[in-house]
mmCIF file as Biopython writes it, N, C-alpha, C and O atoms, coordinates in Angstrom:
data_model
#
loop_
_atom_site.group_PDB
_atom_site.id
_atom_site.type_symbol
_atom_site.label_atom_id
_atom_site.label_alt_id
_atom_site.label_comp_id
_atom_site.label_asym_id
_atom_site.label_entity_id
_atom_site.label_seq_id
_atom_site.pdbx_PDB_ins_code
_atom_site.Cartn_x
_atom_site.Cartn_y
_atom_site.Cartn_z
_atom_site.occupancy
_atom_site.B_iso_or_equiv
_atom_site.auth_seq_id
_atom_site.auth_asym_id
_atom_site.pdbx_PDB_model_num
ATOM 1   N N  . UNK A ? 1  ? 15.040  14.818  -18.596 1.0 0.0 1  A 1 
ATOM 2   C CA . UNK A ? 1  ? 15.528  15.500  -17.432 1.0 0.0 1  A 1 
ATOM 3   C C  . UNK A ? 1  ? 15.343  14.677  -16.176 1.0 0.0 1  A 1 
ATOM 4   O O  . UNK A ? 1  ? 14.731  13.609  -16.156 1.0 0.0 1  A 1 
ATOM 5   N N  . UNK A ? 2  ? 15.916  15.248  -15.126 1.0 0.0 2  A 1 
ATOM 6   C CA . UNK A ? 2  ? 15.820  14.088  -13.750 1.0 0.0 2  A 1 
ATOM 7   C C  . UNK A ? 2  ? 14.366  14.920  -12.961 1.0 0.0 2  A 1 
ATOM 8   O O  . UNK A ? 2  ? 13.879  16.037  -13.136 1.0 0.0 2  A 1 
ATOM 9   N N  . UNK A ? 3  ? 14.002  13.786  -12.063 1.0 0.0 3  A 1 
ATOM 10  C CA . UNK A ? 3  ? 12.491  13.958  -11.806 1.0 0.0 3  A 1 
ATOM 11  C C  . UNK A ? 3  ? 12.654  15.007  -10.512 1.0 0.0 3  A 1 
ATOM 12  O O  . UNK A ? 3  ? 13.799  14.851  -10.087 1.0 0.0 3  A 1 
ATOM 13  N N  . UNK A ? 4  ? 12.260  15.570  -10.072 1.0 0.0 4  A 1 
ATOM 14  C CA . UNK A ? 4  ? 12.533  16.273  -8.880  1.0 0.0 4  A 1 
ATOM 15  C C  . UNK A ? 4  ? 11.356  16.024  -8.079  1.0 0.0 4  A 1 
ATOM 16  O O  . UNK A ? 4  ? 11.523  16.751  -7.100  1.0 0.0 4  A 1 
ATOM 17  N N  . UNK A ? 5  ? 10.467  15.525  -7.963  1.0 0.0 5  A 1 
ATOM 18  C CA . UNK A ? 5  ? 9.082   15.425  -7.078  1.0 0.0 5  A 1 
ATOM 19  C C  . UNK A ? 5  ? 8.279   14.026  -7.822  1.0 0.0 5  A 1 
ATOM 20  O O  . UNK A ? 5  ? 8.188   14.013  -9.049  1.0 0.0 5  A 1 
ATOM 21  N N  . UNK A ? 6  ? 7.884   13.215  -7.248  1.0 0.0 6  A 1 
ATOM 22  C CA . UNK A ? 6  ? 6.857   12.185  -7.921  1.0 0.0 6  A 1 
ATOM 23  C C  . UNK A ? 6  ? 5.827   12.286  -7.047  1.0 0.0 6  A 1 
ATOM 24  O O  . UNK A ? 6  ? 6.253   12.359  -5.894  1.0 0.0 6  A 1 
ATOM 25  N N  . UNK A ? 7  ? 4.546   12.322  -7.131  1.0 0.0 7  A 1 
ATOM 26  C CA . UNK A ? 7  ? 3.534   11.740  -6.345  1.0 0.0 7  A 1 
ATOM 27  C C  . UNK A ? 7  ? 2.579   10.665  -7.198  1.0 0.0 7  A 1 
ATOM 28  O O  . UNK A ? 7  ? 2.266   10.597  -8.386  1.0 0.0 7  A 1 
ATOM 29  N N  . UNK A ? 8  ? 2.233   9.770   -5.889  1.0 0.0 8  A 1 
ATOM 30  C CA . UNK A ? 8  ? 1.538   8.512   -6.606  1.0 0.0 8  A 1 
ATOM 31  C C  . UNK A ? 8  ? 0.663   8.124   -5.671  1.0 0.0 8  A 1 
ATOM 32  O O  . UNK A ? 8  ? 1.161   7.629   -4.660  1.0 0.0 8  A 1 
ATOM 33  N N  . UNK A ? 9  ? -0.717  8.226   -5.736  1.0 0.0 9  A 1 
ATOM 34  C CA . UNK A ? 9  ? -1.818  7.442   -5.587  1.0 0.0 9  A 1 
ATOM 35  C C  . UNK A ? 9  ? -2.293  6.267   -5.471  1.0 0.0 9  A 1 
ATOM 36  O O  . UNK A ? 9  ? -3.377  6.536   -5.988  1.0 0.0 9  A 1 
ATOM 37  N N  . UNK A ? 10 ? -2.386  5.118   -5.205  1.0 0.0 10 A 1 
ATOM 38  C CA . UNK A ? 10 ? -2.290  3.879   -4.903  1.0 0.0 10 A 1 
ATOM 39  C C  . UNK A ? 10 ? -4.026  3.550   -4.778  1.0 0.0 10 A 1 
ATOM 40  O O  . UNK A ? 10 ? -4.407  2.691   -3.983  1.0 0.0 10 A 1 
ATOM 41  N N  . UNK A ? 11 ? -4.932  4.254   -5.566  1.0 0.0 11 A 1 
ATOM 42  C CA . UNK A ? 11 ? -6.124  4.037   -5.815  1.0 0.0 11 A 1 
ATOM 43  C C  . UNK A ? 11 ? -6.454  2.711   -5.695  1.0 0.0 11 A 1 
ATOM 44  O O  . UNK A ? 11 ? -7.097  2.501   -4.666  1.0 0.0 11 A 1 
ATOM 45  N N  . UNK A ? 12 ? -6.292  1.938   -6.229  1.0 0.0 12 A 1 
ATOM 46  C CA . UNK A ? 12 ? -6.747  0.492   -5.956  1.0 0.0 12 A 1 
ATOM 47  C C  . UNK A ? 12 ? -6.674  -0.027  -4.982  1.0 0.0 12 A 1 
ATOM 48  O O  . UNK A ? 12 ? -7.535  -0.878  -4.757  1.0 0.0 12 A 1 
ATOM 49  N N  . UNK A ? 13 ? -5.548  0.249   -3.871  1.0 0.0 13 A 1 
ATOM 50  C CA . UNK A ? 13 ? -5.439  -0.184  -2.280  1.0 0.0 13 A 1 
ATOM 51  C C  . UNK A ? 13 ? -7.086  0.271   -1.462  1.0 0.0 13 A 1 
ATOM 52  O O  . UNK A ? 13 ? -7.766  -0.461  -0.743  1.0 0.0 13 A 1 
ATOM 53  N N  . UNK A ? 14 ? -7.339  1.532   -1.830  1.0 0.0 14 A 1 
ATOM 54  C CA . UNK A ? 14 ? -8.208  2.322   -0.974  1.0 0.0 14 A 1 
ATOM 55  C C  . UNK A ? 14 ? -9.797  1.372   -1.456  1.0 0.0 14 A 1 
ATOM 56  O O  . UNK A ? 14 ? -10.664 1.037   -0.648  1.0 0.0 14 A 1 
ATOM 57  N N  . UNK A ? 15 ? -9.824  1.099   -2.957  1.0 0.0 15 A 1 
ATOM 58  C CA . UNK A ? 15 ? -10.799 0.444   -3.607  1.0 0.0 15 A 1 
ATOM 59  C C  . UNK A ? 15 ? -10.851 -0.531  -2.751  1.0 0.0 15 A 1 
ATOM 60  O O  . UNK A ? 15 ? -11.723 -0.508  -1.882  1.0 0.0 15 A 1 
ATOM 61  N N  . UNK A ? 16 ? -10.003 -1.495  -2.818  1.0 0.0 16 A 1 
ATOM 62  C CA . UNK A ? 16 ? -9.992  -2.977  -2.308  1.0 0.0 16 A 1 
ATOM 63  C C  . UNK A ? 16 ? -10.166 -2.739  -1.048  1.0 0.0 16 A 1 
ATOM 64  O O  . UNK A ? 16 ? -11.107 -3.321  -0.509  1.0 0.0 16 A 1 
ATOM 65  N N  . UNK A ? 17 ? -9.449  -1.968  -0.359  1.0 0.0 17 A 1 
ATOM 66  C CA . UNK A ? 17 ? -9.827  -1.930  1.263   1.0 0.0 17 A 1 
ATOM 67  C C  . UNK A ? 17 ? -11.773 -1.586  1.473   1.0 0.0 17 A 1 
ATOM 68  O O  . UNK A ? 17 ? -12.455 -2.292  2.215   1.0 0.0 17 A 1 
ATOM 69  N N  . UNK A ? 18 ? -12.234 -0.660  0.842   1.0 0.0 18 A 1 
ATOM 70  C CA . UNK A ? 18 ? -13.735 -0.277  0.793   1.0 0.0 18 A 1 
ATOM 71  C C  . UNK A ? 18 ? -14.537 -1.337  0.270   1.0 0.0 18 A 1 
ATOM 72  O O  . UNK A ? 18 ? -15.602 -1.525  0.858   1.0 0.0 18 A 1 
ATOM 73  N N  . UNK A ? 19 ? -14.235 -2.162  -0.822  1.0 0.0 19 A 1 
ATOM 74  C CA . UNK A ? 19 ? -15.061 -3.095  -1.079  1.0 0.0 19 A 1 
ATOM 75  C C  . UNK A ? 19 ? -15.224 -3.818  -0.302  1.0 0.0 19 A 1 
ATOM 76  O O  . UNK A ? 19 ? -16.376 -4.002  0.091   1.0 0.0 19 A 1 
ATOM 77  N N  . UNK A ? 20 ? -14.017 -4.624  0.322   1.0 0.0 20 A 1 
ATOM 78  C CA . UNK A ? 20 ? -13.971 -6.304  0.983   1.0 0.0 20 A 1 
ATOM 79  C C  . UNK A ? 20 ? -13.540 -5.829  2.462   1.0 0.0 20 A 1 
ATOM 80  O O  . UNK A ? 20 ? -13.545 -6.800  3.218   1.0 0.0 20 A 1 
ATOM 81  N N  . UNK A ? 21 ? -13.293 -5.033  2.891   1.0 0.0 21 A 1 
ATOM 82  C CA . UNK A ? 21 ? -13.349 -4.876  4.155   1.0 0.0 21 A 1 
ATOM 83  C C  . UNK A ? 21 ? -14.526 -4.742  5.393   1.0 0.0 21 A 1 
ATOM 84  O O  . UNK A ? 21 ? -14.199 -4.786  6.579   1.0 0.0 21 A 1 
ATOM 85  N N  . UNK A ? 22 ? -15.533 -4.621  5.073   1.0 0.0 22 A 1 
ATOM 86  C CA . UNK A ? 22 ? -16.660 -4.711  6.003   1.0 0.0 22 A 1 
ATOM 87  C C  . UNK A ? 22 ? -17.257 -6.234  5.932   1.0 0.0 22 A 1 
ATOM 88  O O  . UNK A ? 22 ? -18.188 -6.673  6.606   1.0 0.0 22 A 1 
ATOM 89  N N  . UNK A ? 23 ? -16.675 -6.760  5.184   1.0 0.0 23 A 1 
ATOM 90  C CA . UNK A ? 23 ? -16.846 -8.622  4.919   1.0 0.0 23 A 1 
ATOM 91  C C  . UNK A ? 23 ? -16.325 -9.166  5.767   1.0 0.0 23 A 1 
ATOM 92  O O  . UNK A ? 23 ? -16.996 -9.739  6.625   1.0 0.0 23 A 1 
ATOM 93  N N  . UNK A ? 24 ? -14.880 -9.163  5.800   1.0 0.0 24 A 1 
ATOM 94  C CA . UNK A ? 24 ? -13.626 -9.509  6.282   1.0 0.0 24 A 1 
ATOM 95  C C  . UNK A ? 24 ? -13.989 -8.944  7.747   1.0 0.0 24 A 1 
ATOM 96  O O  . UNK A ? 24 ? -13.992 -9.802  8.629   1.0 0.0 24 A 1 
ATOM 97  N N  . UNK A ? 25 ? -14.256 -7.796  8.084   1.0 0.0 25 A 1 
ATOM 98  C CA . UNK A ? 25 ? -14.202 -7.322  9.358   1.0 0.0 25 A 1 
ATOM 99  C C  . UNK A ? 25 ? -14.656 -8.086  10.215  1.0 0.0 25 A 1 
ATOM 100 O O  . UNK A ? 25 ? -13.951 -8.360  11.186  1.0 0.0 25 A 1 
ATOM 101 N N  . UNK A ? 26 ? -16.149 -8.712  10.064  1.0 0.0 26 A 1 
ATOM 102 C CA . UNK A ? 26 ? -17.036 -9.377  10.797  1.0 0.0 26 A 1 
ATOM 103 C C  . UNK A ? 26 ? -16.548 -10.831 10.888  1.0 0.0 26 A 1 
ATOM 104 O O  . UNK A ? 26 ? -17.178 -11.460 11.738  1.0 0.0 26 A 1 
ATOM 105 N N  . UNK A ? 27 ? -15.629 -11.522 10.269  1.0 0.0 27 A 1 
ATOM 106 C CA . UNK A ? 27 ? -15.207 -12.671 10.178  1.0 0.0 27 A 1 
ATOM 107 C C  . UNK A ? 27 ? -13.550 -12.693 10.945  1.0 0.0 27 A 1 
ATOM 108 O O  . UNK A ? 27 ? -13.004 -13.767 11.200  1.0 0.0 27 A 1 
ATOM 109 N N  . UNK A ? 28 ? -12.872 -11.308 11.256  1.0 0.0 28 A 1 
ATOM 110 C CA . UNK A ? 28 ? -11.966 -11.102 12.105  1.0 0.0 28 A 1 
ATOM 111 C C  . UNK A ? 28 ? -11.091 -11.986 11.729  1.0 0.0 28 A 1 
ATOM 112 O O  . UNK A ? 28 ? -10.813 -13.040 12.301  1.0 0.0 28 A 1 
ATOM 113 N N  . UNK A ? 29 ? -10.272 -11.186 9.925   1.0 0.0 29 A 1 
ATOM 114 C CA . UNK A ? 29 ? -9.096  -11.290 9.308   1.0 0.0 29 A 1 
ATOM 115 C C  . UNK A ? 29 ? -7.813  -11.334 10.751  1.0 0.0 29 A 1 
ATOM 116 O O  . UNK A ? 29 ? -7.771  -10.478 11.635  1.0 0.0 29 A 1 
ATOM 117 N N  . UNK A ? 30 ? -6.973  -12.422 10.661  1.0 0.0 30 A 1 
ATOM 118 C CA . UNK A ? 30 ? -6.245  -12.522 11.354  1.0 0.0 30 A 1 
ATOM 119 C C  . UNK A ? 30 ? -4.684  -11.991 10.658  1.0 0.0 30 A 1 
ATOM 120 O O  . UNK A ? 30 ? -3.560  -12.170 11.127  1.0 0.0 30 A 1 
ATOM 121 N N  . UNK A ? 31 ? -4.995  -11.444 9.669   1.0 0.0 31 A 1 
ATOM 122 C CA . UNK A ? 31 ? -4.085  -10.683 9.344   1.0 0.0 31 A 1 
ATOM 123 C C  . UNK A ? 31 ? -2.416  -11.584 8.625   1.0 0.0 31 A 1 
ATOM 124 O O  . UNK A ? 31 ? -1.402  -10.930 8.379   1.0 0.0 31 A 1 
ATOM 125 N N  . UNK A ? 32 ? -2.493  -12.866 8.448   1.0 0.0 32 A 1 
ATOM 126 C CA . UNK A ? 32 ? -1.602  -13.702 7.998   1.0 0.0 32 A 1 
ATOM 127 C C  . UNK A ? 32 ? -2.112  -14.194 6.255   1.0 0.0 32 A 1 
ATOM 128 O O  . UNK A ? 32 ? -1.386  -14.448 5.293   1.0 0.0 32 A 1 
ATOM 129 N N  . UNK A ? 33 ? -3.701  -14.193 6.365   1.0 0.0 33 A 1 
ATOM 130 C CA . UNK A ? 33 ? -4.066  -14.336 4.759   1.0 0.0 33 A 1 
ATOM 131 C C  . UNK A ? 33 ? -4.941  -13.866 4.336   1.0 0.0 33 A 1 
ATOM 132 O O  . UNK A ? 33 ? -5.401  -13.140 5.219   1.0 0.0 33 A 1 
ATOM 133 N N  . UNK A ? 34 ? -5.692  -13.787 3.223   1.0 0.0 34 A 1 
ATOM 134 C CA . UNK A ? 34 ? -6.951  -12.568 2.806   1.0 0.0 34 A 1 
ATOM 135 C C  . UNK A ? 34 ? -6.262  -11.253 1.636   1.0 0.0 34 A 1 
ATOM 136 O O  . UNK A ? 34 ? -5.225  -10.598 1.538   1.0 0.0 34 A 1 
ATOM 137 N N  . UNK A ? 35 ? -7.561  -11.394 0.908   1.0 0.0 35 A 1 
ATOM 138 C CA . UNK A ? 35 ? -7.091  -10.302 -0.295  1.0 0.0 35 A 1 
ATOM 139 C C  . UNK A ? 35 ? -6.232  -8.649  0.322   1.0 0.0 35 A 1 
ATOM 140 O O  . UNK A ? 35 ? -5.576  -7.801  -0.281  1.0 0.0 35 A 1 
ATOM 141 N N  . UNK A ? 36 ? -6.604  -8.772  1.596   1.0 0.0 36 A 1 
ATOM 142 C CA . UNK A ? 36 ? -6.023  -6.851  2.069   1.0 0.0 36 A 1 
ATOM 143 C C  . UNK A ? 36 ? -4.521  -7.711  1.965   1.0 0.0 36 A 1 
ATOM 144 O O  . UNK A ? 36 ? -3.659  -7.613  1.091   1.0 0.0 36 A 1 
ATOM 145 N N  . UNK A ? 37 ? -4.539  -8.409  2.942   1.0 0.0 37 A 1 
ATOM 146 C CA . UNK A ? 37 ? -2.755  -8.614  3.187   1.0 0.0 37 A 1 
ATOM 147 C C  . UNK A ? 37 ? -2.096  -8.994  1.439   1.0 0.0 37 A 1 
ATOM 148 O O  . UNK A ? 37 ? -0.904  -8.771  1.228   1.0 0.0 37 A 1 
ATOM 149 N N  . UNK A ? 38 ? -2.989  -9.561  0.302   1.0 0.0 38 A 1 
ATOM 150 C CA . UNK A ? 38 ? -2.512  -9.926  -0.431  1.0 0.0 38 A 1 
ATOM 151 C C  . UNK A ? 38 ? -1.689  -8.806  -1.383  1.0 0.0 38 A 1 
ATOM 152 O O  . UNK A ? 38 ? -0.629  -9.039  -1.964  1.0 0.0 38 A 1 
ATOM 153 N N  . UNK A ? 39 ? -2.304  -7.751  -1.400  1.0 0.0 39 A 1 
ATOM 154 C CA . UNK A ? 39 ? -2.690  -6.675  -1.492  1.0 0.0 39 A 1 
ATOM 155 C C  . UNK A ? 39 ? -1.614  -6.033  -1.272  1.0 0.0 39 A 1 
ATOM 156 O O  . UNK A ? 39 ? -0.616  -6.053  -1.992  1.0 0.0 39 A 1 
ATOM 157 N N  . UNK A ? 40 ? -1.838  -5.091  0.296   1.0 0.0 40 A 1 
ATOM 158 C CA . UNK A ? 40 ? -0.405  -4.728  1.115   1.0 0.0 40 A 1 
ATOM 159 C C  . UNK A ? 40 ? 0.906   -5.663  0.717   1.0 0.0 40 A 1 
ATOM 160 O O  . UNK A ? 40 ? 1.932   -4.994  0.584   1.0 0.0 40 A 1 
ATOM 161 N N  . UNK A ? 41 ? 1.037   -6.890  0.533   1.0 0.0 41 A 1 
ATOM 162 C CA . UNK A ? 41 ? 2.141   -7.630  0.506   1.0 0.0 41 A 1 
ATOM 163 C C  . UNK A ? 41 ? 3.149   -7.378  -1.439  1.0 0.0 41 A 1 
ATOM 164 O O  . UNK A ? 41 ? 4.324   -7.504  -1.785  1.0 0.0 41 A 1 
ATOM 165 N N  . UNK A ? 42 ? 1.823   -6.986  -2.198  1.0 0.0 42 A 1 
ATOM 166 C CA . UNK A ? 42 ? 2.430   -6.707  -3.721  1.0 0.0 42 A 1 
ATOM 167 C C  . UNK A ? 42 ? 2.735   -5.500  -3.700  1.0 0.0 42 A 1 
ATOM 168 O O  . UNK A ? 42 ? 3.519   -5.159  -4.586  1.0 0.0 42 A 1 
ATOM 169 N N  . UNK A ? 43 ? 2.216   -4.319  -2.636  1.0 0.0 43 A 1 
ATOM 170 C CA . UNK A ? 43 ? 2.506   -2.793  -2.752  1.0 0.0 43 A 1 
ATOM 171 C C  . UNK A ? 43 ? 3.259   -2.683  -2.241  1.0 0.0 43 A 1 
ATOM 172 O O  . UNK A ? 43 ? 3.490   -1.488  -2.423  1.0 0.0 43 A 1 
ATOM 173 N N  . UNK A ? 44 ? 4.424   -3.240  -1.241  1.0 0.0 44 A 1 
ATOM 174 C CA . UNK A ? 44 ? 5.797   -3.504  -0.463  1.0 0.0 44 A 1 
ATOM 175 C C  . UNK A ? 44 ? 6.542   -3.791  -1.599  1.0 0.0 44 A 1 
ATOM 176 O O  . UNK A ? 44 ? 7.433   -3.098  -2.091  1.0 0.0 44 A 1 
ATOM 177 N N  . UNK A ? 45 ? 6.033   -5.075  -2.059  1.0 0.0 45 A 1 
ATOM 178 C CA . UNK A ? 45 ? 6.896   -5.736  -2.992  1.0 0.0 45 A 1 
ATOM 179 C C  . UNK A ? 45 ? 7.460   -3.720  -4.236  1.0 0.0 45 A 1 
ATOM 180 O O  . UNK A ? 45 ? 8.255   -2.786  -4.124  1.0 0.0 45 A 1 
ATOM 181 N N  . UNK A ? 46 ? 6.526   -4.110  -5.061  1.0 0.0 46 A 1 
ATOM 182 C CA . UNK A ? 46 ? 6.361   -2.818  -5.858  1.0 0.0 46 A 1 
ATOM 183 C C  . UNK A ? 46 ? 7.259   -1.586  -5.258  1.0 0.0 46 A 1 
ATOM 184 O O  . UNK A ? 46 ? 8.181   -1.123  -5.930  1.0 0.0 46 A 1 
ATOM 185 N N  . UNK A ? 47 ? 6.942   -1.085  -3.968  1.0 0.0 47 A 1 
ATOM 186 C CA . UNK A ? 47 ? 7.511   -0.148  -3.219  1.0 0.0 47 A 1 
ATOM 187 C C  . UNK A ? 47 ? 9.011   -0.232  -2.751  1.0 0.0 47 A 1 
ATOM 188 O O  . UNK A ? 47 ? 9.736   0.701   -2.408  1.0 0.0 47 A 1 
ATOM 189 N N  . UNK A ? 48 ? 9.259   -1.379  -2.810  1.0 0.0 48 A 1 
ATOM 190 C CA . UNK A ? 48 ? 10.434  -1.846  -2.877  1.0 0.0 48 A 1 
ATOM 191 C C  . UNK A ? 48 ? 11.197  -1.872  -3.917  1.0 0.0 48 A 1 
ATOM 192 O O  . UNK A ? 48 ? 12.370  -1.521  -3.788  1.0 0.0 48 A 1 
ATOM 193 N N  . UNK A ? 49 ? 10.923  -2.105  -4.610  1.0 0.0 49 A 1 
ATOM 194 C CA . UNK A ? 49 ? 11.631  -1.950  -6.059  1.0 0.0 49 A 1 
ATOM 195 C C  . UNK A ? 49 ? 11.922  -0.829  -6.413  1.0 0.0 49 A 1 
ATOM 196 O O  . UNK A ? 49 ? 13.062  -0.512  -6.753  1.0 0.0 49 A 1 
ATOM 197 N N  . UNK A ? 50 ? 10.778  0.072   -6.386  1.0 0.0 50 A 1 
ATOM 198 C CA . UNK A ? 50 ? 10.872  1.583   -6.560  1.0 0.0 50 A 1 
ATOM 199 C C  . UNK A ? 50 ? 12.180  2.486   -5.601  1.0 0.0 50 A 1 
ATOM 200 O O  . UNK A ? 50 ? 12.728  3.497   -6.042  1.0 0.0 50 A 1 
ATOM 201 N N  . UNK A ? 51 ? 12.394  2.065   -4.688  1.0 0.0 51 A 1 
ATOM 202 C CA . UNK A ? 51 ? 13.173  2.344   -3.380  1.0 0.0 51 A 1 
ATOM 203 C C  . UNK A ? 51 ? 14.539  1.830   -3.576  1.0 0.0 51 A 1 
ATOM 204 O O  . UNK A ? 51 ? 15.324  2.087   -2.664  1.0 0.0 51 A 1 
ATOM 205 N N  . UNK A ? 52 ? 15.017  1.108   -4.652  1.0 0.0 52 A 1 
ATOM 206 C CA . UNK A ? 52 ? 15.915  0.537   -4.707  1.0 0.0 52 A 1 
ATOM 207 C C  . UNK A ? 52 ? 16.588  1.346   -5.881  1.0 0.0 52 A 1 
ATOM 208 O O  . UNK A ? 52 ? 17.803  1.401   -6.074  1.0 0.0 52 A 1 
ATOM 209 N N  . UNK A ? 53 ? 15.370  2.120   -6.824  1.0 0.0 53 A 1 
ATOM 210 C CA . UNK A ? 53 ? 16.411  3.053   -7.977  1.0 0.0 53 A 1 
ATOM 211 C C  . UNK A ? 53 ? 16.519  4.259   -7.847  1.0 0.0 53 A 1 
ATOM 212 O O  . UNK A ? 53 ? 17.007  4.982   -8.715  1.0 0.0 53 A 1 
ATOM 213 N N  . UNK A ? 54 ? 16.031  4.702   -6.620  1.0 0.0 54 A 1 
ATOM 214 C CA . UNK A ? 54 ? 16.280  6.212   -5.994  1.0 0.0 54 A 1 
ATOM 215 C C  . UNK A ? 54 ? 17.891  6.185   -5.394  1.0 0.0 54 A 1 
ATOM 216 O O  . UNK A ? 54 ? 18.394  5.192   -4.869  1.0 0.0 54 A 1 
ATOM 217 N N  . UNK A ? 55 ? 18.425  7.200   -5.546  1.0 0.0 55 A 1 
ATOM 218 C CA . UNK A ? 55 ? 19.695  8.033   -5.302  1.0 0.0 55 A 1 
ATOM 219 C C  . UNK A ? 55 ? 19.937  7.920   -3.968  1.0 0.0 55 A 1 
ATOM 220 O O  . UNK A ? 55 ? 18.799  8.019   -3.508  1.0 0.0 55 A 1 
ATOM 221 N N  . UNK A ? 56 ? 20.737  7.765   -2.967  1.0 0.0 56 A 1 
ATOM 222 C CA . UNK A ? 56 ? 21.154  8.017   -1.692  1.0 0.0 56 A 1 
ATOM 223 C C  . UNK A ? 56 ? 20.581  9.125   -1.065  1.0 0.0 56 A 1 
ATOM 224 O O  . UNK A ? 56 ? 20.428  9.215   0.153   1.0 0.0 56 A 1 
ATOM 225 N N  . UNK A ? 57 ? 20.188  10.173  -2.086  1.0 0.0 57 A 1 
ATOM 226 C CA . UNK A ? 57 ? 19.756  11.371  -0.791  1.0 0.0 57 A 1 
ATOM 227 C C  . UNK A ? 57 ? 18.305  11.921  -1.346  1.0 0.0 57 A 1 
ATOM 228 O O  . UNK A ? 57 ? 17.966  13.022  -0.911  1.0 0.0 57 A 1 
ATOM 229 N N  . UNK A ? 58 ? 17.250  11.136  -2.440  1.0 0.0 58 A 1 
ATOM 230 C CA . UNK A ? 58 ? 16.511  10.685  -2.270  1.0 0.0 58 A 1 
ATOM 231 C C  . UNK A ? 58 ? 15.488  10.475  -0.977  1.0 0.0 58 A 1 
ATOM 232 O O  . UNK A ? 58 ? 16.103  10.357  0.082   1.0 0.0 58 A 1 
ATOM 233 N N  . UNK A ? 59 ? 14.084  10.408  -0.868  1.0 0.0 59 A 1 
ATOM 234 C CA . UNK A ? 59 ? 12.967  10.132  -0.038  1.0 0.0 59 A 1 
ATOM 235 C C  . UNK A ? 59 ? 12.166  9.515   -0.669  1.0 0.0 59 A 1 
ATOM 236 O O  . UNK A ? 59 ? 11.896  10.106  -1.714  1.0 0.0 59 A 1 
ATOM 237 N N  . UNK A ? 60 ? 11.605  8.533   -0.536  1.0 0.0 60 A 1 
ATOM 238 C CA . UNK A ? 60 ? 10.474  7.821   -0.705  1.0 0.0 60 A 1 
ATOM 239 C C  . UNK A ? 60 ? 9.786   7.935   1.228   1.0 0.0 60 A 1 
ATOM 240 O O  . UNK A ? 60 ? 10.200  7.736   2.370   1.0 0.0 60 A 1 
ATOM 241 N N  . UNK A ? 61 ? 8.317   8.460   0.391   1.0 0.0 61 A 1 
ATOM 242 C CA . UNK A ? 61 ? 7.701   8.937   1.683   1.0 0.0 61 A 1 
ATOM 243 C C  . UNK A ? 61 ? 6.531   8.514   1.394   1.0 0.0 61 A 1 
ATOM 244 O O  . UNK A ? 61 ? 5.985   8.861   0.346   1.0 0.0 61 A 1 
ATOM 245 N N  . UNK A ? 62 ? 5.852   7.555   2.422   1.0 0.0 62 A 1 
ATOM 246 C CA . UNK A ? 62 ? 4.627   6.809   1.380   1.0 0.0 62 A 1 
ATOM 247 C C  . UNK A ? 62 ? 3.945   7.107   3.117   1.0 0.0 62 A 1 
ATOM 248 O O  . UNK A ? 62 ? 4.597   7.220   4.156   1.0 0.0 62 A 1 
ATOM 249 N N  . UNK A ? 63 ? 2.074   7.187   2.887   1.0 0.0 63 A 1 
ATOM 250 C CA . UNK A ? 63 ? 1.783   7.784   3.559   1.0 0.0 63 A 1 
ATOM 251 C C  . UNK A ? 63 ? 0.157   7.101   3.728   1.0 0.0 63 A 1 
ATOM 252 O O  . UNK A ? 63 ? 0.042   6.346   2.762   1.0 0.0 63 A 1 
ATOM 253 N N  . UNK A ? 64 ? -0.835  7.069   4.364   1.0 0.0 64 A 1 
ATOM 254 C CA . UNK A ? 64 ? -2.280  6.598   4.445   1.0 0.0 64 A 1 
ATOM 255 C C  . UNK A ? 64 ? -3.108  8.061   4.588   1.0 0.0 64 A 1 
ATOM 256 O O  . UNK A ? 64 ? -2.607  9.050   5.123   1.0 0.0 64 A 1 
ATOM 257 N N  . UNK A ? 65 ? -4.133  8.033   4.155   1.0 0.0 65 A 1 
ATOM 258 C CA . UNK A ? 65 ? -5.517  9.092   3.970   1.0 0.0 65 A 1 
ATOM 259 C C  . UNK A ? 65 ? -5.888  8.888   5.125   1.0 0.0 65 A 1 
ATOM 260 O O  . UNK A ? 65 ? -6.158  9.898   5.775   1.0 0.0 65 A 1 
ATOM 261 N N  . UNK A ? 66 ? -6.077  7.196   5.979   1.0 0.0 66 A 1 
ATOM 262 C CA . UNK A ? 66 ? -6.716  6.857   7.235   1.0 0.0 66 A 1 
ATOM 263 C C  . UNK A ? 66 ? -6.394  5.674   7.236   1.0 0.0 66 A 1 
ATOM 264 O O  . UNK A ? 66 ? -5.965  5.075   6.250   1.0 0.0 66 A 1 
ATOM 265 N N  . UNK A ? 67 ? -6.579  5.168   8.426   1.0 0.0 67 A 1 
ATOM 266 C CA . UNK A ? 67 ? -6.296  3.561   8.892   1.0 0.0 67 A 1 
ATOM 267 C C  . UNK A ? 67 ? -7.804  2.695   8.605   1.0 0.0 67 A 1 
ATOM 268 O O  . UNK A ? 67 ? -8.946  2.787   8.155   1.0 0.0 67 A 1 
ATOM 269 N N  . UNK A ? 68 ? -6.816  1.812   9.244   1.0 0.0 68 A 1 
ATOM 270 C CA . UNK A ? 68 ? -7.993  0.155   9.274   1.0 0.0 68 A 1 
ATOM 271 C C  . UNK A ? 68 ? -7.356  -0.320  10.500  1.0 0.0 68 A 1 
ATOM 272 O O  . UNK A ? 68 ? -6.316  -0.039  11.095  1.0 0.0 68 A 1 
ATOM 273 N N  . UNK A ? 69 ? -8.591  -1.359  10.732  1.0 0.0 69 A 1 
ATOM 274 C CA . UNK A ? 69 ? -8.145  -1.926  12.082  1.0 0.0 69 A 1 
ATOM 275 C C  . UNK A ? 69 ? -7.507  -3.759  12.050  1.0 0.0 69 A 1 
ATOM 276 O O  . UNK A ? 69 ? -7.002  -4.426  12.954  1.0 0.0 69 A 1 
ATOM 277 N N  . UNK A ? 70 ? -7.870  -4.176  10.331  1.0 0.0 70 A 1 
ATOM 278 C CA . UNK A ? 70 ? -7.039  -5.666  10.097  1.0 0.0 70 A 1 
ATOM 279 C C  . UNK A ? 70 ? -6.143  -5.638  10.157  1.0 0.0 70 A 1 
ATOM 280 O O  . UNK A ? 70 ? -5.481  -6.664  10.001  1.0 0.0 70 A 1 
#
């Protein structure tokens, strides 16, 4: 049948941000290289793809729990 609702969790973003981010913080990630951007840059990628086999009237609505400041 066709999907009518997906939700998805992205657990490992939130992991990786909690582990290596109070490291990174104090060393003032400039935001061009480092595991977060490596990170963010494969979940675009990924998110993108996903966004590309949805229907015209379709939503992809992707969303944060809380910010960061890298």
């Amino acid at each position: 049948g066709e999907i009518d609702f997906l939700f998805l969790r992205l657990e490992s973003l939130d992991l990786i941000t909690h582990a290596v981010y109070g490291a990174l913080d104090g060393r003032g990630q400039d935001d061009a290289a480092g595991p977060l951007l490596e990170a963010y840059r494969y979940i675009d990628l990924r998110l993108a793809r996903l966004d590309a086999l949805l229907d015209r009237d379709d939503w992809l609505v992707y969303v944060s729990d809380h910010g960061i400041r890298s």
